[in-house]
C-alpha positions in Angstrom: 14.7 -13.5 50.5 11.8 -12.8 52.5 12.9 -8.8 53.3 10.9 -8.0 50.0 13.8 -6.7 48.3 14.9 -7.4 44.6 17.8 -9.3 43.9 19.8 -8.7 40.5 20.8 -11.5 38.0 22.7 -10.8 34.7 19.3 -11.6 32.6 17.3 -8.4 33.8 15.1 -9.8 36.2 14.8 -11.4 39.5 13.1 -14.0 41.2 12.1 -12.4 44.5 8.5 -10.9 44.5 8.8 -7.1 44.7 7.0 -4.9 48.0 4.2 -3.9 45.2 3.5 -6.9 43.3 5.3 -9.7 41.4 6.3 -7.5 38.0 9.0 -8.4 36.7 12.0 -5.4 36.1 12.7 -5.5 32.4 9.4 -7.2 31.2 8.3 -6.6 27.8 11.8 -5.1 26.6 13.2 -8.0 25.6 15.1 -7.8 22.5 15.3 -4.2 22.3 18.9 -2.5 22.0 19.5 -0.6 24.7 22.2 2.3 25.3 24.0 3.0 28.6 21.0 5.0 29.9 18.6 2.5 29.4 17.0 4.2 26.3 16.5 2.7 23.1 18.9 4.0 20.4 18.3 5.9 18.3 19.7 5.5 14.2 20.5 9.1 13.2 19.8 8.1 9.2 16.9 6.4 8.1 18.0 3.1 6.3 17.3 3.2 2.1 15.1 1.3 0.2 16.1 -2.6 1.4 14.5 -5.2 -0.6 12.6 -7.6 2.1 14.0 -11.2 2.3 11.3 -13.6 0.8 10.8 -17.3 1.4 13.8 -19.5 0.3 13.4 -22.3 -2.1 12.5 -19.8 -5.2 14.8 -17.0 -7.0 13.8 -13.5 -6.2 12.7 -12.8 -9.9 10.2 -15.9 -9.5 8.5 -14.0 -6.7 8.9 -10.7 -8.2 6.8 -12.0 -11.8 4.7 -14.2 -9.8 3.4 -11.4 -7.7 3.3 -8.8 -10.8 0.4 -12.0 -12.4 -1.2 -11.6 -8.3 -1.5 -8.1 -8.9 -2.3 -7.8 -12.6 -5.4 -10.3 -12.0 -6.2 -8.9 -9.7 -6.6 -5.2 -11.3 -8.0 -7.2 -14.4 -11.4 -8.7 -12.4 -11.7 -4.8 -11.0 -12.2 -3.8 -14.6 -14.6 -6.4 -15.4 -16.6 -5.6 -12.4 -16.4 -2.2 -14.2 -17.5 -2.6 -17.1 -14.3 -2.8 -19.2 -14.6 -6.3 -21.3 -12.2 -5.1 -24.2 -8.4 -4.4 -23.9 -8.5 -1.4 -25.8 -10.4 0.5 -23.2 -8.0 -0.6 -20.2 -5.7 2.0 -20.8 -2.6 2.8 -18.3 -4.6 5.7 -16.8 -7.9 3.6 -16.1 -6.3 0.6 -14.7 -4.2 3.3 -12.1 -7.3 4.9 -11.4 -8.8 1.9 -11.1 -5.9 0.7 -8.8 -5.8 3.6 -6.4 -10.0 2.6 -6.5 -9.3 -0.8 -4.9 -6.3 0.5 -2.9 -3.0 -1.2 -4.3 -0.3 1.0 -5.6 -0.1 2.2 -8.7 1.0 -0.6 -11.2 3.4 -0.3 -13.9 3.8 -0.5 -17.2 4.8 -3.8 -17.5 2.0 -5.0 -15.4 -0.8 -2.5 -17.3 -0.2 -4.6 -20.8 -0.3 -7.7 -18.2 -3.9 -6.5 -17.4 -4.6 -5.7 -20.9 -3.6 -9.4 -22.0 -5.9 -10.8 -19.2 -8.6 -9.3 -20.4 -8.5 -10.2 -24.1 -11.8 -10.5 -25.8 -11.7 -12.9 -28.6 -14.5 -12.3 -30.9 
């Protein structure tokens, strides 16, 4: 193999050093669907709204409610860096504004009365 030329194997790559330099044919496309071509495909619909797989071991609802508390006190300590000590000035719209302040998406309302219960103020 020392005539510099490339040999092909059924993995993509040889093992012969090429005229220019010892790059590998193929490198970093590993994993990657290829057509006939040698393009990537292409998916002609955009896939809908899949729910991510979350770590096993838990039901999905667990996760779901456990991070709706993440978020919730999280939106409550914002208000109380702001000023807001009582739940009847936390309402929906102030905690979204405050939301889109700190850069989470907009909570719902479920979570809102979640805030509003975190930040009870017992006299």
């Amino acid at each position: 193999m020392g005539t510099g030329k490339r040999t092909e194997t059924g993995t993509g790559g040889g093992t012969a050093k090429a005229a220019s330099g010892s790059a590998r044919r193929g490198a970093g496309t590993a994993g990657r669907a290829r057509t006939r071509e040698g393009l990537p495909e292409r998916r002609s619909e955009l896939p809908g709204p899949a729910k991510r797989p979350l770590p096993a071991g838990l039901p999905r609802e667990w996760y779901e409610s456990h991070n709706r508390r993440l978020k919730a006190m999280r939106l409550a300590v914002a208000l109380l860096d702001t000023g807001v000590y009582h739940p009847a000035n936390a309402s929906n719209r102030r905690i979204r504004t405050t939301a889109e302040r700190i850069g989470i998406r907009p909570p719902s309302d479920t979570t809102c009365r979640m805030v509003r219960s975190l930040i009870h103020y017992d006299d």
